[in-house]
C-alpha positions, 0 to 999 in steps of 0.5 A, spaced: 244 755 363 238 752 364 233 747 360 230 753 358 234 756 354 237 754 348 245 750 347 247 755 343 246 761 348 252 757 352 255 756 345 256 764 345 257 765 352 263 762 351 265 765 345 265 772 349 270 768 354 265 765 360 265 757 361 258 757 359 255 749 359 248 747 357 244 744 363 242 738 358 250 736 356 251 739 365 246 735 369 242 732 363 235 733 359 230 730 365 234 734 371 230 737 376 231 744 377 234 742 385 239 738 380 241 744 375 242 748 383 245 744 387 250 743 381 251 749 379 253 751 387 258 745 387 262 748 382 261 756 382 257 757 376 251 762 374 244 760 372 242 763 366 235 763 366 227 764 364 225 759 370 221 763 375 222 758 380 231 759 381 229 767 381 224 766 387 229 761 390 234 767 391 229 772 393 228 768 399 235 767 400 236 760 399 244 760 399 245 757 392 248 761 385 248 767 383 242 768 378 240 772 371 233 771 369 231 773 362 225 777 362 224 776 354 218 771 351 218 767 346 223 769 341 229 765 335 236 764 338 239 769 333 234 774 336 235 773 344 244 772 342 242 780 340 238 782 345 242 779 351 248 782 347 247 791 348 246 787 356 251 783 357 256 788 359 251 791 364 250 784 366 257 782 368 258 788 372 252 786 376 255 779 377 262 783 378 259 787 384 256 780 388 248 781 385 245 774 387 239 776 382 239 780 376 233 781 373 233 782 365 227 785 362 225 786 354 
């Protein structure tokens, strides 16, 4: 999970069964975006994220992880927890089918 979000996105990540870290505890606080993808290649996992940058990178077909891009502005954890929760379902069969890049819109 990128810089971007916050730590307790991955807390409830967890909690519905994902292996979900936090880019701060994953690659630390000051990683580049290149860091967060290379590692998030090496070990399989999926960036979850508000940065532009991981969405043109997979539009471009670097290889790399797959992508979700929250589209929501700012908004407090507990509001982005319940807006990503009436999606999640339709998320996890996205990435269930292959989708490199899902776009998430408020």
């Amino acid at each position: 999970m990128d810089a971007q979000l916050p730590p307790a996105l991955a807390e409830w990540l967890r909690s519905q069964g994902h292996d979900a870290v936090h880019a701060i505890s994953f690659v630390g606080v000051d990683a580049s975006d290149e860091a967060i993808w290379d590692a998030a290649k090496a070990e399989s996992r999926i960036i979850v994220t508000k940065d532009r940058d991981f969405a043109v990178w997979v539009s471009a077909r670097r290889n790399g992880p797959q992508v979700v891009w929250i589209r929501l502005g700012n908004a407090t954890t507990r509001s982005l927890i319940a807006w990503l929760t009436l999606r999640w379902l339709s998320i996890q069969d996205r990435l269930a089918e292959g989708a490199h890049l899902i776009e998430v819109r408020a």
